[in-house]
C-alpha positions as CSV (number, residue, x, y, z in Angstrom):
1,X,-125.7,236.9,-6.6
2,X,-127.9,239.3,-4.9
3,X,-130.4,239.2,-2.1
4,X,-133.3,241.4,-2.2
5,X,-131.7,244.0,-4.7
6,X,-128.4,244.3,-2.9
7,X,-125.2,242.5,-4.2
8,X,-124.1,239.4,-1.8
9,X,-121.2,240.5,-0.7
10,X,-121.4,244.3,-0.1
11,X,-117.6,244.3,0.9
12,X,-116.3,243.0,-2.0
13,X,-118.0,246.3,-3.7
14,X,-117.1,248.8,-1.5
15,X,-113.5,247.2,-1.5
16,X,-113.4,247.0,-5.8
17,X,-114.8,251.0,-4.9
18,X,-111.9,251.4,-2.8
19,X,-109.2,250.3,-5.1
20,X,-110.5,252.4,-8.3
21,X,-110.7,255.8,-6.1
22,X,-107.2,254.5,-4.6
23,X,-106.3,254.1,-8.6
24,X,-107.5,257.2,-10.1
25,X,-105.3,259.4,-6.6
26,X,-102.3,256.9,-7.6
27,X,-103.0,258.8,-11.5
28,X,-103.2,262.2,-10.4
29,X,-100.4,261.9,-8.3
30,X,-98.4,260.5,-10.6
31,X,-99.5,263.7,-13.3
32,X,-99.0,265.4,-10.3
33,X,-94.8,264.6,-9.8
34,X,-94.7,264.6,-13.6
35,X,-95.9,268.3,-13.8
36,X,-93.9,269.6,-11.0
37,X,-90.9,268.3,-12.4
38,X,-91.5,270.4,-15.5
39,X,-92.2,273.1,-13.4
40,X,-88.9,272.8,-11.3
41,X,-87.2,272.1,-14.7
42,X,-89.0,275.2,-16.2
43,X,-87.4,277.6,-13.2
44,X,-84.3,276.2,-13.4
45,X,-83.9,277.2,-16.5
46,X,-85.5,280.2,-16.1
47,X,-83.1,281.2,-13.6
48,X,-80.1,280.4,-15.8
49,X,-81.4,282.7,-18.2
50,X,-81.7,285.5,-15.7
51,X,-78.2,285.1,-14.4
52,X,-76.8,285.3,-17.9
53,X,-78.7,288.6,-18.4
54,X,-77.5,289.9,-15.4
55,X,-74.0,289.4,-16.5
56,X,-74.6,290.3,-19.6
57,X,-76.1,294.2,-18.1
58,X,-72.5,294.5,-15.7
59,X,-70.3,293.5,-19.0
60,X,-72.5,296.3,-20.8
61,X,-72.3,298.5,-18.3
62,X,-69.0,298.3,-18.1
63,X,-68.3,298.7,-21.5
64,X,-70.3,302.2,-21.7
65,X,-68.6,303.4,-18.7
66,X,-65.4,302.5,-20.7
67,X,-66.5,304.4,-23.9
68,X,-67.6,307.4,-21.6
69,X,-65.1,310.4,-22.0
70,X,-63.4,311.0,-18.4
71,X,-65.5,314.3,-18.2
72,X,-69.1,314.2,-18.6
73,X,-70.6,315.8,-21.5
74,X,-72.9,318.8,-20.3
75,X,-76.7,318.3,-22.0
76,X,-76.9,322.1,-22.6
77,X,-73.6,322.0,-24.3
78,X,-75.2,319.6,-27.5
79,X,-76.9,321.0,-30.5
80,X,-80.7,320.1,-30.3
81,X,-81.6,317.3,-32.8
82,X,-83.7,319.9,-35.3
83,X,-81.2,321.7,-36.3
């Protein structure tokens, strides 16, 4: 019922107000903790992936220092790719 254009219990609509800002924060939060989740999930992996390179690049290295004659070969001493 309302009285003189304005609802009769002005409370009750600021409170009903209240609870469906309170509900659409609850949502966004909620999307909020979902996506950084993902996130954290997304680095984590990421960072897995980054360690296994790593390793990967010592093992490599290791492997060309391994196949490397003892003396270095000189640059000037190799036959230039034209001829």
């Amino acid at each position: 019922m309302t009285i003189g254009g304005s609802p009769a219990n002005p409370d009750a609509t600021i409170d009903m107000a209240m609870d469906e800002r309170l509900e659409k924060i609850e949502m966004k939060l909620g999307l909020a903790e979902d996506m950084l989740d993902e996130l954290n999930k997304t680095v984590y992996r990421q960072q897995r992936q980054i360690e296994r390179m790593q390793h990967e690049m010592t093992n490599l290295r290791q492997q060309i220092q391994t196949a490397m004659p003892a003396d270095q070969r000189n640059p000037n001493d190799e036959i230039p790719p034209h001829y």
